[in-house]
N, C-alpha and C positions, 0 to 999 in steps of 0.2 A: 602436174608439171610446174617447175620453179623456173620462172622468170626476171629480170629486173628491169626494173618499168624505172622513166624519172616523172617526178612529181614536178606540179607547177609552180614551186619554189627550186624548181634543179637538185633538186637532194634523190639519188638512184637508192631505192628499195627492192631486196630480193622479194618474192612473193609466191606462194603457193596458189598459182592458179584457180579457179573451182572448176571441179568436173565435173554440175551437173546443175541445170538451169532452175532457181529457186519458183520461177514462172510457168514455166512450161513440164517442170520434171524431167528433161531429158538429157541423157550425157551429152556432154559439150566439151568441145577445146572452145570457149569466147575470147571475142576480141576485145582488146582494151583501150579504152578511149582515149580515158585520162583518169591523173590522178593527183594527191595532196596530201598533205600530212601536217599534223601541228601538235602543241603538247597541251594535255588538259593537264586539271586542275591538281590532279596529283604527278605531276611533270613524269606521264606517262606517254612514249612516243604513237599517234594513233593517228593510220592513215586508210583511208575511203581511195580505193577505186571502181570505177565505172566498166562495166563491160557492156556485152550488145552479144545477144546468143545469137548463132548462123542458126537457129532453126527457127523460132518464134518473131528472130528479130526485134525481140523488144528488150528494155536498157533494167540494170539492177545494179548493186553495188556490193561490194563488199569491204566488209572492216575488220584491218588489221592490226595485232598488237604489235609493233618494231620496237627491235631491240639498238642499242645504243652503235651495232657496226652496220645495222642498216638490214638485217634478216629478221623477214617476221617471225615472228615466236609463237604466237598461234592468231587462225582465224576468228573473230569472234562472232560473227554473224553474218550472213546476206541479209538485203533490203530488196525489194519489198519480202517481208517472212509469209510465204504461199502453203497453205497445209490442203495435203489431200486426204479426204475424208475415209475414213472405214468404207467401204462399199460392201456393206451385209447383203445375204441372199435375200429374194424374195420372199422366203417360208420366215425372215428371222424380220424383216420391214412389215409384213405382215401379223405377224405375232406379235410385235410387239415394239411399232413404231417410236414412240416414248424415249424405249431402251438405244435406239441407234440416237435417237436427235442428243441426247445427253450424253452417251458414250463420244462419239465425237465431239461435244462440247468440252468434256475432258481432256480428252486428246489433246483441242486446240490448245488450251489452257498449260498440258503438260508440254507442248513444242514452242509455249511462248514462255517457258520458263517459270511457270506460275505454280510450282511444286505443292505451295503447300496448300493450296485448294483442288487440283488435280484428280489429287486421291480419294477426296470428296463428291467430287462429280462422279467417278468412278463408282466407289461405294453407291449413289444414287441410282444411275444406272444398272447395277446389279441387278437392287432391288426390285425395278420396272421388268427387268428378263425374268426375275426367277417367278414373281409374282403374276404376271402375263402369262406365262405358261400351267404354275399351279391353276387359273383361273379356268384355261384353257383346257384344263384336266379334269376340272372338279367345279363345272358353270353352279352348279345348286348351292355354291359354296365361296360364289366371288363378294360377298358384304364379308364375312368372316376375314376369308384371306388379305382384301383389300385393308383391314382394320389390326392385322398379326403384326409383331415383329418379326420380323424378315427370319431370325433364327427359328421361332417356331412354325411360321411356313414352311420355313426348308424341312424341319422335321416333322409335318403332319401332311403337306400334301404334296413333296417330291417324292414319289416310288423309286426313280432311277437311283441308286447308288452312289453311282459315278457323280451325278451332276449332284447330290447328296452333300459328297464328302468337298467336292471344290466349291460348293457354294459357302461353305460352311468355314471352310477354311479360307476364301477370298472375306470374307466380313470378317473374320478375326483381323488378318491384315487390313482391312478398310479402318477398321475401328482405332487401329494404331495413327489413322491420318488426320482423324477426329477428335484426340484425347492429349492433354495437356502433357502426360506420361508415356512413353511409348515400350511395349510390352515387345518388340520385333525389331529392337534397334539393330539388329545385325543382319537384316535384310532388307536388300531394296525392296522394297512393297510396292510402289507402285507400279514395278516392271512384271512382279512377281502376279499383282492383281490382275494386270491384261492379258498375263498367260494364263489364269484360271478362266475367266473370261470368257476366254475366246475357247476353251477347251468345253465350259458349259454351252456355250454355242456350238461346238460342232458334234455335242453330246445328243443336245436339240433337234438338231437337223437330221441325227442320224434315227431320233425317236418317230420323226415325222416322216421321216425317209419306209421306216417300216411298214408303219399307219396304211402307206398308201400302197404299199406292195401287198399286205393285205386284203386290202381290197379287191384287188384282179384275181379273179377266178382262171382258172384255165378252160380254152372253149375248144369245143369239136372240131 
């Protein structure tokens, strides 16, 4: 919703409301408290206002870039910047605790605009999933695996295919986020990596998911 608020120098600014609390995560119409505007250093128009969510009730701001007849041009960020975390299943926390604490460090990294190390943590955390799991596969065999390059782990002790061919293909793009040269310039990679990601994860889950139905016998 676009509104026009006046600042506490009296100058009316249209603005695009936010619909969704940076705090609490939930959609909101917020109220506006107040607001200001002034010109930085490259005589760019940039005004802070304040709201107040009706659900959490608690205050955040947001900054706008304005343009010279008084409409924001775009939003440039809420304050305070609130990330919520991956929430992995149990089977994937369990497996391979490591892999979530760094995946979300990632994450945070990539939602605070920290691109070019991002892809890095990313790449890290790969390696803890897919490594955790060969390990999990092949216990008589975790000094070896823990000591491979990630490439040849994937090819000596992942059987799955599936999780094979996207492990294998998320480290080629990882490696593009790590090298001076970049082999993959014409793909977002690091968007491209969370979708492998999260597709070897739900590869995982459906391997352990088997495991266990396995198990159960059928009874009289």
């Amino acid at each position: 919703m676009r509104k026009t608020v006046t600042t506490k120098n009296n100058s009316g600014i249209d603005i695009e409301f936010p619909n969704k609390c940076p705090r609490c995560h939930t959609g909101i119409l917020p109220t506006e408290l107040f607001a200001f505007d002034y010109k930085d250093s490259k005589n760019a128009r940039i005004a802070y206002v304040v709201f107040r969510c009706p659900v959490c009730e608690k205050l955040f701001s947001t900054e706008y870039l304005i343009s010279e007849r008084g409409d924001s041009l775009v939003t440039l960020r809420n304050y305070p910047t609130m990330h919520v975390a991956e929430d992995f299943s149990e089977e994937i926390k369990k497996l391979s605790p490591k892999f979530c604490q760094i995946y979300n460090e990632a994450n945070f990294a990539e939602n605070e605009n920290l691109n070019e190390i991002a892809g890095m943590g990313y790449r890290k955390a790969l390696e803890f999933l897919i490594k955790d799991f060969a390990t999990r596969n092949n216990p008589d065999k975790k000094s070896a695996i823990e000591k491979s390059w990630i490439v040849q782990c994937i090819k000596d002790y992942i059987d799955d295919k599936r999780i094979q061919n996207l492990a294998e293909k998320a480290v080629w793009l990882c490696n593009d986020e790590a090298h001076f040269l970049r082999e993959y310039g014409d793909i977002d990679t690091v968007s491209k990596i969370k979708v492998f990601i999260k597709a070897i994860v739900n590869f995982i889950e459906s391997c352990l998911a088997v495991e266990e139905a396995e198990k159960i016998e059928k009874r009289k």
